[in-house]
N, C-alpha and C positions, 0 to 999 in steps of 0.2 A: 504493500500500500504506500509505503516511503518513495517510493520512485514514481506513484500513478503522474504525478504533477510536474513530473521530469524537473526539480529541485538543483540550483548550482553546488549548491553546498548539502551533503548527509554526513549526517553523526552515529556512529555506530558503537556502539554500548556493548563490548564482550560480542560481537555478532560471531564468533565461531564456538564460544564458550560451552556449549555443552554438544556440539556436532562430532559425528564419525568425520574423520580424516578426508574420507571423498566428499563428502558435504561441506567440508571447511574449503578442502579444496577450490571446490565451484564457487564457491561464496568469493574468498578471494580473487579469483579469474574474474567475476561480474564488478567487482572493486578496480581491478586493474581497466577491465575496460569500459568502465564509467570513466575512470581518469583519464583515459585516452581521448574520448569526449571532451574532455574539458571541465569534469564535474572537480569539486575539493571533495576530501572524504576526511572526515573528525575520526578516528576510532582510536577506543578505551580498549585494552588488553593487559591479562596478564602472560600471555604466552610469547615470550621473546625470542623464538622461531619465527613468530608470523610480524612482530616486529622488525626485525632484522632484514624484512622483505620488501620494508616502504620507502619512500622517497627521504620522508623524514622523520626524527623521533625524538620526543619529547617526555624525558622519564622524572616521575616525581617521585619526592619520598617525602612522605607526614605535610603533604600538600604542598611541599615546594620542587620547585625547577632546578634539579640537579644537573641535569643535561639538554643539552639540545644540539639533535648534531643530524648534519643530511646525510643520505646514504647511497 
C-alpha cells in the first residue's frame, strides 16, 4: 500500500525483520530498484549484512550518531 501513491521518499521500519532469506531477498531487489527510479529509501535495521549493502549508513547508539559513512 506504501508505494500505491508512487511516494519520492519510503521509510522502512525492520522491512526484512522477520522474513525467510528469499523474501528479504526480493524485498531488497524492489528497494534497489525503487532507487534506480529515483525514489530515497529511510530504512531502520538491525541486520548489518543488509546494511552493508546500501549506498549509505547511519549507525546510532543510545540515540546518537556515531557514524555516518557512504558505501
Amino acid at each position: 500500500r506504501s508505494l500505491a501513491n508512487d511516494p519520492p521518499i519510503i521509510v522502512a521500519d525492520e522491512p526484512t525483520g522477520n522474513l525467510d532469506q528469499t523474501t528479504a531477498q526480493n524485498v531488497f531487489s524492489l528497494f534497489q530498484r525503487l532507487v534506480a527510479q529515483g525514489k530515497t529509501i529511510f530504512m531502520v535495521t538491525h541486520d548489518r549484512d543488509l546494511a552493508e549493502r546500501v549506498s549509505r549508513t547511519i549507525t546510532l547508539t543510545d540515540g546518537e550518531i556515531v557514524d555516518d559513512s557512504a558505501g
